[in-house]
SEZA-684465 format. One record per residue: residue in three letters; x, y, z of N, C-alpha, C, O, CB in turn. Coordinates in steps of 0.2 Angstrom, whole numbers, padded with zeros to 4 digits, always signed. Glycine has a CB too. Example, Ala and Ser with C-alpha at 12.3 -4.5 7.8 and 13.67 -1.06 7.14 Angstrom:
# SEZA-684465
Ala+0066-0028+0039+0062-0022+0039+0066-0016+0039+0071-0017+0042+0057-0022+0045Ser+0064-0011+0035+0068-0005+0036+0064+0000+0039+0067+0006+0040+0070-0003+0029
END
This chain:
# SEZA-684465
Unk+0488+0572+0458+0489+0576+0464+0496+0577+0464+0499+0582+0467+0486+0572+0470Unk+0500+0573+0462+0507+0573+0463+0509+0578+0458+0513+0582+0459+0510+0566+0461Unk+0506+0577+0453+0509+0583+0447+0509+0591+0449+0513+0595+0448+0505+0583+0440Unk+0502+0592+0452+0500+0598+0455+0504+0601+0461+0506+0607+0461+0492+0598+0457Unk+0505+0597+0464+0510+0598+0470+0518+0600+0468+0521+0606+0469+0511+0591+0473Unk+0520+0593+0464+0526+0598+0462+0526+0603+0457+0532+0607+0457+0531+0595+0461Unk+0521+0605+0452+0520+0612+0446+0520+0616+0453+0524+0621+0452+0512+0612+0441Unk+0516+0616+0458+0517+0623+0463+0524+0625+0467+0525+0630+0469+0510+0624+0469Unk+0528+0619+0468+0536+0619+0470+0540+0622+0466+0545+0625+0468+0540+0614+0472Unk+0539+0621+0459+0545+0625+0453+0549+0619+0455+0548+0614+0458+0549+0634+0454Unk+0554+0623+0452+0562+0621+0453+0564+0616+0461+0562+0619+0466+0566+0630+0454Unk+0567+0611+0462+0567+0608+0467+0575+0604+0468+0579+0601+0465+0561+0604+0465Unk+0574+0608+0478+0580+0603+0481+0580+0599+0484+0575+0597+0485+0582+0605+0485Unk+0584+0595+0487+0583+0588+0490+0577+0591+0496+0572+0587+0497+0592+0584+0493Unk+0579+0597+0501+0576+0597+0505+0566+0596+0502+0562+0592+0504+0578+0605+0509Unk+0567+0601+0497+0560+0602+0492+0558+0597+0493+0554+0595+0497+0560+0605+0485Unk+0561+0591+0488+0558+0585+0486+0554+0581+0493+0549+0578+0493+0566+0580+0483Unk+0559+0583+0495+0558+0580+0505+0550+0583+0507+0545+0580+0509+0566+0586+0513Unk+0550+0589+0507+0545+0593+0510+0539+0590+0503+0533+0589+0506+0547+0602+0510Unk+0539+0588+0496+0535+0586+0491+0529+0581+0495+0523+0582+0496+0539+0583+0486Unk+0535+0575+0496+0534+0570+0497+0529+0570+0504+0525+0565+0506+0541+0567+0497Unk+0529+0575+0508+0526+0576+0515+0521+0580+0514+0518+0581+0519+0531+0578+0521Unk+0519+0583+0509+0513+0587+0506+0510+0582+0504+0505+0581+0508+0515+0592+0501Unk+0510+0577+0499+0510+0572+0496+0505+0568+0500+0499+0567+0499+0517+0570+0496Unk+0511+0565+0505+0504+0560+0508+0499+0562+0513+0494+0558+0514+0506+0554+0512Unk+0502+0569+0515+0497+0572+0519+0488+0575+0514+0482+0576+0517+0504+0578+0523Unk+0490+0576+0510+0484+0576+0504+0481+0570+0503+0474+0569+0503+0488+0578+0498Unk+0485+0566+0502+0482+0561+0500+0478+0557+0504+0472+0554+0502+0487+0557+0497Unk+0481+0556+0513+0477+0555+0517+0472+0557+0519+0468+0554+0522+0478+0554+0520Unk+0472+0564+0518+0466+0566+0519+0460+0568+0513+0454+0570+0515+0469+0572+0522Unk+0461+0566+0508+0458+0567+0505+0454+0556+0502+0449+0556+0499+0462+0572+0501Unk+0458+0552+0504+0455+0545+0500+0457+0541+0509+0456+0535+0510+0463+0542+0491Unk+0458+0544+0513+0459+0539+0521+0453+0534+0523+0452+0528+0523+0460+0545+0530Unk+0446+0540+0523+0442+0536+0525+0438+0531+0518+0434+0526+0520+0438+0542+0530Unk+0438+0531+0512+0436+0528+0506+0440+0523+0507+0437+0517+0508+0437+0531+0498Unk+0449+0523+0507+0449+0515+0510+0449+0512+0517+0450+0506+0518+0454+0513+0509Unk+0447+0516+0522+0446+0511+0527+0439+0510+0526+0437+0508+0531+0448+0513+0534Unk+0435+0511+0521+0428+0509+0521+0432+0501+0515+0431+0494+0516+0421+0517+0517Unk+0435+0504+0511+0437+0496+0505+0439+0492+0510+0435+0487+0510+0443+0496+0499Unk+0445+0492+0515+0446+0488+0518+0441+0484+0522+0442+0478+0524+0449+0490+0521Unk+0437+0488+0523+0433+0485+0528+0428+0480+0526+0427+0475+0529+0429+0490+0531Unk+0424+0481+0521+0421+0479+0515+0425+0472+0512+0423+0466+0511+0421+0486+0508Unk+0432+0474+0512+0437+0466+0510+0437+0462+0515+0436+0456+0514+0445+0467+0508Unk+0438+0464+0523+0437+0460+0528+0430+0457+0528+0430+0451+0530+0438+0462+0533Unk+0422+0460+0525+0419+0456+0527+0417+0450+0521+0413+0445+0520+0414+0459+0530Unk+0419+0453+0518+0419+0448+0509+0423+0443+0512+0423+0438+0508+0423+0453+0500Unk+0427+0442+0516+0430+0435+0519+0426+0430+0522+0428+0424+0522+0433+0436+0525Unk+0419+0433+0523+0416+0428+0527+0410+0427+0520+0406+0431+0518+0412+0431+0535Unk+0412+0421+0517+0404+0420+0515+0396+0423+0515+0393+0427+0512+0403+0416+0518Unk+0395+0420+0519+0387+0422+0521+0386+0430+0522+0381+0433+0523+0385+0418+0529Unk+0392+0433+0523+0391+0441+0522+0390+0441+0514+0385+0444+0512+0397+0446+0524Unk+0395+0438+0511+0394+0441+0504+0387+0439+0501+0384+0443+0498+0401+0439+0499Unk+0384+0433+0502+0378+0428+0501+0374+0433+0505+0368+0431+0503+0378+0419+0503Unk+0373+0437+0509+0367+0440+0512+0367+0448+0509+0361+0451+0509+0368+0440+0520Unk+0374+0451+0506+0374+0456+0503+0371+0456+0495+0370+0461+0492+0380+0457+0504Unk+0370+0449+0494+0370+0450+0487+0363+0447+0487+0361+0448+0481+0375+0446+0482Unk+0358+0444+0490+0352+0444+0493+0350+0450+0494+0346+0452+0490+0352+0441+0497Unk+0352+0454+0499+0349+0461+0499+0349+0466+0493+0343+0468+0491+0352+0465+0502Unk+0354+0467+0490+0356+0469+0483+0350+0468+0477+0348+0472+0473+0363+0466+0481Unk+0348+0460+0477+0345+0457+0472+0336+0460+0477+0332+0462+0473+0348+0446+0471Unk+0335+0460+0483+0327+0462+0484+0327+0467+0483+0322+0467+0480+0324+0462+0490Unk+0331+0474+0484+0331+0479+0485+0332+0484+0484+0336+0485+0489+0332+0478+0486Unk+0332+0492+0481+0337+0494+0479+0343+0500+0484+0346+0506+0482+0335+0496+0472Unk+0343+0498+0490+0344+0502+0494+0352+0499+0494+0357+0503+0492+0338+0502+0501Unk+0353+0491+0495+0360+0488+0495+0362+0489+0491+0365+0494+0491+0362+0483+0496Unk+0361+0487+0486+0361+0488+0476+0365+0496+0476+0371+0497+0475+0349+0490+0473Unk+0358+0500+0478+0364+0508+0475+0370+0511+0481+0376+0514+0480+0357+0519+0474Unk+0369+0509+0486+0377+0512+0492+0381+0504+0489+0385+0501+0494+0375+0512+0505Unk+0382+0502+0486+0387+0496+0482+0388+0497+0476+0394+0495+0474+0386+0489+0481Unk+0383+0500+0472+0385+0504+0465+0389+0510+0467+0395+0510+0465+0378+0507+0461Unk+0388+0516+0471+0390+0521+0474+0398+0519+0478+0403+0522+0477+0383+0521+0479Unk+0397+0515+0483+0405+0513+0483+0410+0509+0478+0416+0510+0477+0405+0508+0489Unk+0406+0506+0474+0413+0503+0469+0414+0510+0464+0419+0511+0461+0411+0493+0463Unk+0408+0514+0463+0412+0522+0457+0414+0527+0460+0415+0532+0457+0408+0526+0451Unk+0415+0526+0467+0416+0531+0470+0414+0538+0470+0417+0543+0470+0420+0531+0470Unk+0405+0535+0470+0401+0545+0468+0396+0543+0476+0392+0548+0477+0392+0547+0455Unk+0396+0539+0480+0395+0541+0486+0399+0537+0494+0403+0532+0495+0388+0541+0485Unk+0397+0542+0497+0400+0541+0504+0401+0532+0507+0397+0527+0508+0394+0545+0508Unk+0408+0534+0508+0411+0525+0509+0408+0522+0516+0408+0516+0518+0421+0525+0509Unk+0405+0529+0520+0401+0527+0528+0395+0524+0527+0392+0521+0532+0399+0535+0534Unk+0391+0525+0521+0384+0523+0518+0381+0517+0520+0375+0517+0522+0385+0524+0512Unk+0384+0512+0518+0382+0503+0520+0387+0502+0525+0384+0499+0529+0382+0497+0512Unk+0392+0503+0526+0397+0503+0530+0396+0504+0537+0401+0503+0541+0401+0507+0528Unk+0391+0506+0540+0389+0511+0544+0384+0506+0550+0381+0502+0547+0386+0517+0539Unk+0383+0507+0555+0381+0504+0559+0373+0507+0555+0372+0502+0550+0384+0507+0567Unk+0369+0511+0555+0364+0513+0552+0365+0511+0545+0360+0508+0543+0364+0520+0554Unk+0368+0511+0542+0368+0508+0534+0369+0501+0537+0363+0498+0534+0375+0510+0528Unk+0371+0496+0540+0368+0489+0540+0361+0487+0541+0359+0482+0539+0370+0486+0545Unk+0359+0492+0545+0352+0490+0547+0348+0492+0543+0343+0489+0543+0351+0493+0552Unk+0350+0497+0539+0346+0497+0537+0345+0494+0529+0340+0493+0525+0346+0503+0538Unk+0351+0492+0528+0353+0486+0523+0349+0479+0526+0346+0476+0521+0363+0483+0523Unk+0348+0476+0533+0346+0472+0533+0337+0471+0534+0335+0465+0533+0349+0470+0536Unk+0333+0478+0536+0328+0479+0534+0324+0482+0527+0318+0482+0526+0327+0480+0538Unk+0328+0484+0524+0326+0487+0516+0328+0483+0511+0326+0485+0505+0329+0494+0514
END
């Protein structure tokens, strides 16, 4: 992303570089913000034990926890999927 950004600035001034760098993360947040506040989130509950021991329980009955955890660690689906007030629940009945 970085490369593409500056290939379309050419030639570059300190101001440029400046303005790069603010294209930059403004892309980047918008494009990967909400994938990690779903990792984050996912890391806080992997804190608790018995989450992770009930995640991997579900995972092992099921394949509903199984593919949105396949799906979030390759990043080919939606990080709101198990994450999700409706994806718990439904992680904890399926």
């Amino acid at each position: 992303m970085a490369a593409r950004i500056a290939e379309e600035v050419g030639a570059l001034s300190d101001a440029a570089l400046r303005n790069i760098s603010e294209i930059y993360a403004t892309r980047l947040t918008s494009r990967f913000a909400q994938r990690f506040r779903a990792y984050a989130r996912l890391q806080d509950w992997m804190a608790y034990p018995w989450v992770a021991n009930l995640l991997v329980r579900r995972a092992n009955a099921g394949s509903f926890v199984r593919s949105q955890l396949e799906a979030l660690l390759n990043e080919s689906g939606r990080p709101d999927g198990l994450l999700s007030l409706p994806g718990v629940i439904r992680a904890l009945l399926m």
